[in-house]
VEXDREN-106831 format. One record per residue (C-alpha): residue in one letter; z, y, x. Coordinates in steps of 0.25 Angstrom, whole numbers, padded with zeros to 4 digits, always signed. Each point is the difference from the previous one (the first is absolute). Layout:
<recs>
AZYX...
</recs>
This chain:
<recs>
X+0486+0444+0252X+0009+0007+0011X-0008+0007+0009X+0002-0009+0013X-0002-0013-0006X-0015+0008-0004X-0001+0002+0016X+0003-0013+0004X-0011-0006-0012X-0009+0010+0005X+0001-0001+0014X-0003-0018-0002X-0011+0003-0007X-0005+0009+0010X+0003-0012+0010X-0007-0009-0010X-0011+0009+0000X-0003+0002+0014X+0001-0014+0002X-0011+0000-0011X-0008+0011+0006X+0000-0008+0013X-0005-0012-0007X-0012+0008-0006X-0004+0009+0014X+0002-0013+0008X-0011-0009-0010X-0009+0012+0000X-0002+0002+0014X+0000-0013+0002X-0011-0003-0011X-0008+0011+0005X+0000-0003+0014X-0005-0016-0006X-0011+0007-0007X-0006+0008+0011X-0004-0012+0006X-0007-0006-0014X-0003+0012-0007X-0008+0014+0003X+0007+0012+0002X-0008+0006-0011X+0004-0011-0009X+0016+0004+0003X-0002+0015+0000X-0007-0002-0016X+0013-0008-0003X+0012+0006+0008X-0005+0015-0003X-0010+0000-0012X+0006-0010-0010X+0015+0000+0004X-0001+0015-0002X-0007-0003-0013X+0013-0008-0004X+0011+0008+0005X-0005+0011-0007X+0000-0007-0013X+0015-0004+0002X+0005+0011+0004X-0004+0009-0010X+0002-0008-0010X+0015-0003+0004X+0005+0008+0010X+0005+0012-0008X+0006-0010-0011X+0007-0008+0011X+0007+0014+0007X+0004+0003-0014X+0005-0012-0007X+0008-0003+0014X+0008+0013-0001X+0013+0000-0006X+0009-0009-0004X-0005-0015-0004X+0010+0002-0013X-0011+0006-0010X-0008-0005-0013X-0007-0010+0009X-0013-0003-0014X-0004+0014+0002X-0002+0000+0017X-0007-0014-0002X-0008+0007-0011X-0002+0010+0010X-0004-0010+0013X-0012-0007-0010X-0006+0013-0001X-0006-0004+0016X-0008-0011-0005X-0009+0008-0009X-0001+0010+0011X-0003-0008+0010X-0013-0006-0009X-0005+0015+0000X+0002+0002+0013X-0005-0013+0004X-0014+0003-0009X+0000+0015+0003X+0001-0004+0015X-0008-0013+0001X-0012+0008-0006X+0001+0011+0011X+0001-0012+0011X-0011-0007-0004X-0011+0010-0006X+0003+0013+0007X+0006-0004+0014X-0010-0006+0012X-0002-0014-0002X-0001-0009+0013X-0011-0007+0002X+0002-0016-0005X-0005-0007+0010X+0012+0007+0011X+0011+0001-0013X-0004-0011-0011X+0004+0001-0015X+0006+0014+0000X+0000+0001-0014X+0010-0012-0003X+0008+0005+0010X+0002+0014-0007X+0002-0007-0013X+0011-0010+0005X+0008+0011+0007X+0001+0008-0011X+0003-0011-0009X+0010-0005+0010X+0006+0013+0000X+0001-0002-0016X+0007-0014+0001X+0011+0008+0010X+0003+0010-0011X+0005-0011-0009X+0012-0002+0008X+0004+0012+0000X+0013+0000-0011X+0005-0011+0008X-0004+0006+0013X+0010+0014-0004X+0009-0010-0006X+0003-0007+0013X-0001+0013+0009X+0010+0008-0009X+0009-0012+0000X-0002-0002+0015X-0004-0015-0004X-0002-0002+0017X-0004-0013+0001X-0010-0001-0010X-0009+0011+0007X-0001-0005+0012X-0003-0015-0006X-0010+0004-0010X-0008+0011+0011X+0002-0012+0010X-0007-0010-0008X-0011+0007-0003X-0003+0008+0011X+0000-0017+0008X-0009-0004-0012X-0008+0010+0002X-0002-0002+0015X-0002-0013-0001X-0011-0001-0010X-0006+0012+0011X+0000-0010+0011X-0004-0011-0007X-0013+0006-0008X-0003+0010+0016X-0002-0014+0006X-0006-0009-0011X-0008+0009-0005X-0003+0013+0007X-0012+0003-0007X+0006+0005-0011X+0003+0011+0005X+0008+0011-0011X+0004-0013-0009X+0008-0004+0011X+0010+0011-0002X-0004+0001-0015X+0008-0013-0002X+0010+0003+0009X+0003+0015-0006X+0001-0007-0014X+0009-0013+0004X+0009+0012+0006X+0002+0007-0013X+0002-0014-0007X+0009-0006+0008X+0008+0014+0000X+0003+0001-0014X+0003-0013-0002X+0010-0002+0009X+0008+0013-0009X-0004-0006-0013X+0006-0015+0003X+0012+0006+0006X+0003+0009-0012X-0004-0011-0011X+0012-0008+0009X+0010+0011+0002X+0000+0007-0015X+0009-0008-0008X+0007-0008+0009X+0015+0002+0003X-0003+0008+0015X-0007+0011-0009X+0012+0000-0009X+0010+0001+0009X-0007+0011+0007X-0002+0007-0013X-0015+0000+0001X-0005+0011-0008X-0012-0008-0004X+0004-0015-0008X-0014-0006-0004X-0013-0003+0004X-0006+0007-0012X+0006+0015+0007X-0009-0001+0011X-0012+0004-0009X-0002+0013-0010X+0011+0002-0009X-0002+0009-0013X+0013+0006-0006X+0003+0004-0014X+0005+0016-0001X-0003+0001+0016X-0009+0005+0009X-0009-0009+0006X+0005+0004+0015X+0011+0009+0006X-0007+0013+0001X+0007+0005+0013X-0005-0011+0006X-0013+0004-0005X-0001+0013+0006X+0005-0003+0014X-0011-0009-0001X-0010+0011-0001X+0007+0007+0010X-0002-0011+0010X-0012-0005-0005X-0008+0014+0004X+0010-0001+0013X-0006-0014+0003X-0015+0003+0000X+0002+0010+0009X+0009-0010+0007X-0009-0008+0000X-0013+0007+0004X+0009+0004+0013X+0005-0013+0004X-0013-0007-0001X-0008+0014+0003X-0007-0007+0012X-0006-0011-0009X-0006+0009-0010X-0007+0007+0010X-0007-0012+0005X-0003-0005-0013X-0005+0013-0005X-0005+0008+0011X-0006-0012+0009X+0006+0008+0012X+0000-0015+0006X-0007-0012+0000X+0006-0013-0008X+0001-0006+0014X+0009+0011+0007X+0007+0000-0012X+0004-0014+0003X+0003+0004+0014X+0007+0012-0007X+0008-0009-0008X+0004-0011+0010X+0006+0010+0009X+0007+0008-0013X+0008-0014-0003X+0003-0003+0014X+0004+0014+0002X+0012+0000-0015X+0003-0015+0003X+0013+0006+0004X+0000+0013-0007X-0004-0007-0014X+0010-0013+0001X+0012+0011+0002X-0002+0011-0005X-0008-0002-0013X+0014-0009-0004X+0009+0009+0003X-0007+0010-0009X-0001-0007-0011X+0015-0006+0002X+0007+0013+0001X-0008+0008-0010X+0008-0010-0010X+0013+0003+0008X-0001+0014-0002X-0004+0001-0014X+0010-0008-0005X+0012+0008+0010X-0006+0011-0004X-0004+0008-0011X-0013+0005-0002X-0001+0016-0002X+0016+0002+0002X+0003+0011+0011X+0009-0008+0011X+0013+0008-0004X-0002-0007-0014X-0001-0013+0006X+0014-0011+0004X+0003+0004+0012X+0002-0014+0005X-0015-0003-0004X-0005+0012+0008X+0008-0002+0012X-0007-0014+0000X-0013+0003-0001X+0001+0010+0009X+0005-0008+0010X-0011-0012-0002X-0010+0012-0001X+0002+0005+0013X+0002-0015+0007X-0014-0003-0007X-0008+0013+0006X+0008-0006+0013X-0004-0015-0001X-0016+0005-0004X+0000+0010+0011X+0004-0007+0011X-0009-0012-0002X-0012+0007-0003X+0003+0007+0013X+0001-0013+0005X-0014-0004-0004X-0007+0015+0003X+0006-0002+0015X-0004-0013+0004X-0012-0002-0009X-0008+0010+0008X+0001-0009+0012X-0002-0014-0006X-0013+0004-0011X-0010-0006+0009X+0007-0014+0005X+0005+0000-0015X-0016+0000-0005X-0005-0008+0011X+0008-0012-0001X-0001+0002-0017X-0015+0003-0001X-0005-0002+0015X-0010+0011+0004X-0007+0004-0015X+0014+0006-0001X+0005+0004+0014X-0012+0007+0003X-0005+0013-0006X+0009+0009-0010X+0009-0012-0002X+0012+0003+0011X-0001+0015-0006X+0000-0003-0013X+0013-0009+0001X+0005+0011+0009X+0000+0011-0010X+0006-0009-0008X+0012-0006+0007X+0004+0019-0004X-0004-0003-0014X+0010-0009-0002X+0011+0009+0005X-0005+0009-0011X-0001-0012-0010X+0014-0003+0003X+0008+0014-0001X-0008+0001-0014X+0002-0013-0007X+0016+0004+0000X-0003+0014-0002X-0007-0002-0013X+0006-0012-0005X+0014+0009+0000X-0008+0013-0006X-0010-0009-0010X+0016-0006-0006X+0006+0013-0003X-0009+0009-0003X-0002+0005-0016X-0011-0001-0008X-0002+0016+0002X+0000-0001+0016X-0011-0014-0001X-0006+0009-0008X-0002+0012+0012X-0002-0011+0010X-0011-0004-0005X-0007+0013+0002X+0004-0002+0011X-0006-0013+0003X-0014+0005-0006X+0000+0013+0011X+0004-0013+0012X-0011-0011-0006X-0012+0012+0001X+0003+0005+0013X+0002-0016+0005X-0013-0005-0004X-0007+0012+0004X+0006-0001+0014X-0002-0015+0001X-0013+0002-0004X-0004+0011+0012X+0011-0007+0011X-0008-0012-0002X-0014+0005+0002X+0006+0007+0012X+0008-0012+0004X-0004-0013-0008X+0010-0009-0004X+0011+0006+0007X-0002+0014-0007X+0006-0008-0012X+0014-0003+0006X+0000+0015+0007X-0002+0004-0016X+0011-0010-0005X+0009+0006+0009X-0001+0013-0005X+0001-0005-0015X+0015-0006+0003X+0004+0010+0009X-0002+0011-0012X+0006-0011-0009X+0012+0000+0010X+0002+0015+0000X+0002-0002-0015X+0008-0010-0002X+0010+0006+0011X-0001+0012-0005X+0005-0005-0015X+0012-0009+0007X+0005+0013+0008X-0001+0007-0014X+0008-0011-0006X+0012-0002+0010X+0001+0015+0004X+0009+0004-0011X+0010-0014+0007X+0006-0003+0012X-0009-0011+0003X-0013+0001+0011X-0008-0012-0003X-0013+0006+0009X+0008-0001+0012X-0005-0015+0001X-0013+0005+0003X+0007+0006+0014X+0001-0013+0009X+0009+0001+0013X-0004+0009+0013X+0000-0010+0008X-0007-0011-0009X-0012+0009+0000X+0001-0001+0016X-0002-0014-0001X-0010+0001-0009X-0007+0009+0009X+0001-0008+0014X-0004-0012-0008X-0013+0007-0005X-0003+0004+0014X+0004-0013+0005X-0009-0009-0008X-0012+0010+0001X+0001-0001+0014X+0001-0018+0000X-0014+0003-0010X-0007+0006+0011X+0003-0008+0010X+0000-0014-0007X-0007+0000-0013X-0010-0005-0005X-0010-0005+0009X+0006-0006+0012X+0005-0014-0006X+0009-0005-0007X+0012+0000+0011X-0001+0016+0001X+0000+0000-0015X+0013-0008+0000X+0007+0008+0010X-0004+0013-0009X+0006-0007-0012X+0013-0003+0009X+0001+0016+0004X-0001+0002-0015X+0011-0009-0004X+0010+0006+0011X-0003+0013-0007X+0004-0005-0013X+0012-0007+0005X+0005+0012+0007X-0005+0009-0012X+0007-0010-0011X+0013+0001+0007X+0000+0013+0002X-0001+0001-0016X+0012-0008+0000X+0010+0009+0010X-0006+0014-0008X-0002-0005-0016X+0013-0007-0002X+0001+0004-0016X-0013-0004-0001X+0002-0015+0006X+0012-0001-0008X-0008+0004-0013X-0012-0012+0003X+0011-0011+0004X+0009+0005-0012X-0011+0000-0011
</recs>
């Protein structure tokens, strides 16, 4: 596949899954602000922090590092040998649903049954959710190396709405039954998800779309273990750039989710602040999450397959490196600018946005801080995500291999700062340490993509320098909308509130089309792609 018709492909399932992202931060904050008034905050805290952490880790170490590795390269390969590969996650996640399930339920605090009821079904249903997931996941690598669009975004649709609606219906029928509430939920989620993959590929292998395409996998019966005569069971390449990633992506994993393991393990908050934690921290990446998260994962599969993993740039095609260059540095430019975006005009909209949300349990308090810090965190969340997602595609086994040392020094100095910046500064020591985590990821990965293009002519990086007098804007608009804060939010009624949200949006008008008169390439590159 040439390498612009990979871009375009790459760039609509990007589209396709911010559009998806959007769909899932929309229900969620949603459904949380619907359960604040039916549930305790305790109850959400146990299930949004405790038990989704409990499940996310299961999946991710479990799939991650066979998903980076068996997404690079080429999709022309023995195709038996990576499906034997991807079947490996299911045992894998049993152990670590086991290993972990026993430590959730006999070695961390157990809250008390009569504020969170039925604790124990809840950890058993989210590890065996996460189980279910795993299933899926030949089809799900199948689809994604093939860029199989649509059937993403329909398959996570329809079950993230099953599960939603099963949520609302069991929170106002019967709210006493507090964790088997989301039990069910968690579970229907995981079926309806792998389901949707499995029906579309009993429907599309065989029939004469998949032949004319070529399909690389013709029946049903390919989907599952394959044991072949005078062969190795898997490709072995593969194998070993899965260990690689895989010790890369428990250390990932431990930084991207450092926060909740320190509430769960070191009790440095209550399960109702880590509700309040929680409900901030989603309404804080509803943005930073629907965008960026996509475009990470979209052009991490754009890169490897342009690219070449381990080859120095002068023994690329030169065509191939002039392109990813160019979307590399257009991609640091899109991030960049709207996670300054957010930084800028989230400082001076965190209270009105958590009082009209969550009323005054929200507002009041570390709330407004805490989204605060957060509106920076996302800047740094942004230049990151494209950063690694180029790095994590062309780096070799030998250079994943150093990186993770790396990753082991960064995930001890982040716990043990998160750990003493919250008891200095409670919840919001947790952002202040997540902060310090990406921007040493930053420095790396920059680091590796100046080493990579310095020996060409081209200067991806300079993406990360936005115009002089964008950044004007950007600062009169900050001083503006601080000011409109002070003098008309939160607590002189609603009419001050409007007029505060009016100065904000002549701010962002005048900062949008200043973007337009000084990015030019880059609006070119977002209408084009």
């Amino acid at each position: 596949m040439a390498a612009q018709d990979v871009l375009g492909q790459t760039a609509r399932l990007a589209s396709s899954s911010a559009l998806l992202q959007v769909l899932f931060r929309v229900v969620t904050f949603a459904l949380n602000a619907f359960t604040l008034r039916y549930l305790s905050r305790e109850l959400i805290g146990v299930v949004n922090v405790r038990l989704t952490l409990l499940y996310s880790t299961v999946v991710f170490l479990a799939r991650e590092a066979f998903r980076r590795a068996c997404l690079s390269g080429s999709t022309k390969r023995n195709w038996t040998k990576t499906i034997n590969l991807l079947w490996l996650t299911v045992p894998l996640g049993v152990f670590w649903s086991i290993f972990l399930g026993f430590v959730w339920l006999h070695l961390l605090e157990v809250p008390d049954p009569s504020v969170v009821p039925h604790y124990q079904a809840g950890v058993v249903a989210f590890g065996l959710s996460a189980i279910i997931e795993l299933l899926g996941e030949p089809c799900w690598v199948l689809a994604q190396a093939h860029l199989f669009v649509r059937l993403k975004v329909i398959a996570e649709s329809l079950s993230v709405v099953s599960k939603c609606i099963l949520t609302v219906t069991l929170v106002i029928l019967y709210p006493q039954w507090g964790l088997y509430i989301f039990a069910l939920a968690q579970l229907l989620y995981a079926t309806v998800l792998v389901m949707c993959y499995l029906t579309y590929f009993v429907m599309f292998l065989g029939s004469p779309e998949a032949t004319k395409k070529s399909f690389p996998v013709a029946r049903v019966k390919a989907l599952l273990p394959n044991f072949m005569k005078d062969e190795t069971l898997v490709n072995w390449k593969e194998a070993r750039l899965t260990w690689s990633f895989f010790k890369q992506s428990f250390l990932k994993q431990l930084l991207t989710e450092g926060e909740r393991y320190v509430m769960t393990f070191l009790n440095v908050l209550n399960f109702g602040d880590q509700g309040v934690y929680d409900i901030v921290n989603n309404l804080g990446s509803l943005v930073a999450r629907f965008i960026f998260l996509p475009i990470e994962e979209s052009f991490y599969v754009f890169f490897a397959k342009v690219l070449e993993r381990g080859k120095a740039v002068k023994d690329q095609k030169r065509d191939d490196v002039a392109m990813a260059a160019n979307v590399l540095e257009l991609l640091l430019k899109l991030v960049l600018l709207i996670g300054l975006t957010i930084t800028v005009f989230g400082y001076a909209y965190s209270q009105l946005a958590l009082d009209i949300y969550g009323g005054s349990m929200l507002s009041s308090g570390t709330g407004p801080d805490l989204l605060r810090c957060y509106s920076l965190y996302v800047l740094f969340l942004a230049v990151n995500g494209v950063t690694e997602c180029f790095t994590s595609a062309l780096m070799c086994k030998e250079e994943v291999d150093r990186y993770n040392f790396v990753m082991l020094a960064l995930s001890f100095i982040f716990l043990c700062i998160s750990y003493f910046l919250t008891h200095w500064h409670g919840s919001i020591g947790f952002i202040l340490a997540n902060c310090f985590n990406m921007g040493i990821r930053i420095a790396h990965s920059i680091h590796y993509i100046y080493d990579y293009f310095k020996e060409s002519t081209y200067r991806p990086l300079t993406g990360l320098l936005p115009s002089p007098f964008l950044v004007l804007v950007y600062i009169i608009s900050g001083v503006i909308t601080g000011f409109s804060e002070v003098f008309f939010c939160c607590d002189k009624g609603w009419m001050a509130r409007l007029l505060h949200i009016g100065v904000g949006a002549l701010c962002l008008a005048a900062t949008v089309a200043t973007m337009f008169c000084t990015e030019t390439k880059l609006i070119h590159f977002v209408r084009s792609q």
